[in-house]
Structures are given as C-alpha cells and as structure tokens.
C-alpha positions as CSV (number, residue, x, y, z in Angstrom):
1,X,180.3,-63.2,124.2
2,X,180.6,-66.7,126.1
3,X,183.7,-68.8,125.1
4,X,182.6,-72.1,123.1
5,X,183.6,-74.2,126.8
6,X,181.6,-72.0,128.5
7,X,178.7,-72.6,126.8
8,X,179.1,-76.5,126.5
9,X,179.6,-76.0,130.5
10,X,175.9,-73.7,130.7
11,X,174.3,-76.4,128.2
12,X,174.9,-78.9,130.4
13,X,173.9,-77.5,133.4
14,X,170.7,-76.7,131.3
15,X,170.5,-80.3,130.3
16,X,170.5,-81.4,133.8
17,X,168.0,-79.2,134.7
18,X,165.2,-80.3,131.6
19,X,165.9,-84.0,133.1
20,X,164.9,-83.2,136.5
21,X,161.9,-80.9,134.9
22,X,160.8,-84.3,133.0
23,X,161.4,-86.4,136.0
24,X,159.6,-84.2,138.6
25,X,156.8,-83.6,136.1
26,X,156.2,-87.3,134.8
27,X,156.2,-88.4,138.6
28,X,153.9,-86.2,140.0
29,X,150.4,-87.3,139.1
30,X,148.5,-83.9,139.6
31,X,151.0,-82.5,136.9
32,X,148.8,-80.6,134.2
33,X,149.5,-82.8,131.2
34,X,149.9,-79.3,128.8
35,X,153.3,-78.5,131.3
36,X,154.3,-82.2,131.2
37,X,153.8,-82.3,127.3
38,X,155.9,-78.3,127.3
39,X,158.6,-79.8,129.1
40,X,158.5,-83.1,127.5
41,X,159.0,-81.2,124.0
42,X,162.3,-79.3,125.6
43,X,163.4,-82.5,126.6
44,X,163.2,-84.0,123.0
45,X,164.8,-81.3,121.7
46,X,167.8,-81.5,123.9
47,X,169.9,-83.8,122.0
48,X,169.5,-81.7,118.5
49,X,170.3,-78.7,120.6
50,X,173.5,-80.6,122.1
51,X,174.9,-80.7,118.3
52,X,174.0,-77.5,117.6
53,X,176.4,-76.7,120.8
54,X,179.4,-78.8,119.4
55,X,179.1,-76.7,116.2
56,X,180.4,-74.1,117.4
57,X,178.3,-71.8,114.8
58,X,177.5,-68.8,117.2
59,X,174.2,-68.0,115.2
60,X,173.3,-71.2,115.3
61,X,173.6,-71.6,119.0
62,X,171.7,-68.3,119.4
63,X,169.0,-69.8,117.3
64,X,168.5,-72.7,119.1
65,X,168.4,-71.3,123.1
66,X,166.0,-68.6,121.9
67,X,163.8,-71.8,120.5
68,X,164.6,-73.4,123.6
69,X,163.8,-70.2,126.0
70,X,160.4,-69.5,124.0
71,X,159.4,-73.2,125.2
72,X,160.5,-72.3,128.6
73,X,158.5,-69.0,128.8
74,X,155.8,-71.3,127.7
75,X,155.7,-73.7,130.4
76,X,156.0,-70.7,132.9
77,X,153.2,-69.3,131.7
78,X,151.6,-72.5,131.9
79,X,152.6,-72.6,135.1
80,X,151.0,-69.3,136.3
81,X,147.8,-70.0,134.8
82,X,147.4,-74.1,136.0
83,X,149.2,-73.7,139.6
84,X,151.0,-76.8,139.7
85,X,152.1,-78.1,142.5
86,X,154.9,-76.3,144.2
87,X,157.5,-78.5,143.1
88,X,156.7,-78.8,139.9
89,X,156.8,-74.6,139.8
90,X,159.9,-74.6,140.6
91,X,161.3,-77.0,138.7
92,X,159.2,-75.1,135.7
93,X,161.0,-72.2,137.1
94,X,164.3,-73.4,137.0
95,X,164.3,-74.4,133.4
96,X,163.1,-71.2,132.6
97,X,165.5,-69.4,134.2
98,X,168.7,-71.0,132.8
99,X,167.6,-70.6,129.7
100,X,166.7,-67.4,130.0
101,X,170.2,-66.2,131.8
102,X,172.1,-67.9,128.6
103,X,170.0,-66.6,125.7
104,X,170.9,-62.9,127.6
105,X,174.3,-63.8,127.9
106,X,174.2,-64.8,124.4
107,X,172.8,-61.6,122.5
C-alpha cells in the first residue's frame, strides 16, 4: 500500500494533469462537447477528492480514485468513438492513465 505522502504526491500530479485536460479541451474548438463536459465533471470533482486525500481514510481514498478512474475510462471511450483531435487524445489519455496506475496501486 502507498504511504499517505505518496499519495498526496500522485494526487497532485493527477490534479495537474485534469487542469491541462480542461485547458486543452475548452481551447480546442473541434473538442466533442460530451469529452469536454467528461472532463469538465473530473475537474469539478477535484477539490472534494483533494479532502478526501488529506483524510487519510484509506477506504475512502480508494472510493474516490475508482469514482474518479470510472470518469476517466469514460472519456477514453469517448475518445475512441468521437476521434478528437490528437491532442486532445492524448491529453484524454493521460488523465486516464494516472488514474488508472493509482487506483492499481491502491487495491
């Protein structure tokens, strides 16, 4: 099992990663709107999630980035049946993917 500061240290890796996700995907125009809105909704829940984190409660933590990585598998499938625009792919991508390496790590 992670140690509480390396999870803080993964979450906010994650966090930086749904920012640039929202940024990429609210500046590019040809964005579908249904990934935009998916990633948007991550976004929101970030700060929730963020206290969730400083808790400390492991099943709570475990809780919330399987939430969180269900929304991520979301907007990848999204992803695959849209075809965004390359960068917004991989940006769709890369939010998937560290959520999905924590939730591992985690169970």
């Amino acid at each position: 099992m992670l140690q509480a500061a390396e999870i803080q240290q993964r979450f906010s890796q994650i966090q930086q990663t749904v920012n640039q996700a929202e940024e990429v995907t609210r500046n590019d125009q040809g964005a579908p709107s249904e990934i935009r809105d998916c990633i948007q909704k991550i976004a929101h829940e970030m700060p929730q999630a963020q206290r969730v984190m400083q808790s400390n409660d492991q099943s709570r933590i475990v809780e919330c980035i399987d939430r969180l990585e269900e929304m991520g598998d979301e907007a990848k499938r999204m992803c695959r049946s849209q075809q965004p625009s390359p960068q917004v792919a991989s940006v769709v991508t890369r939010v998937h993917d560290v959520l999905s390496d924590l939730k591992h790590q985690l169970h």
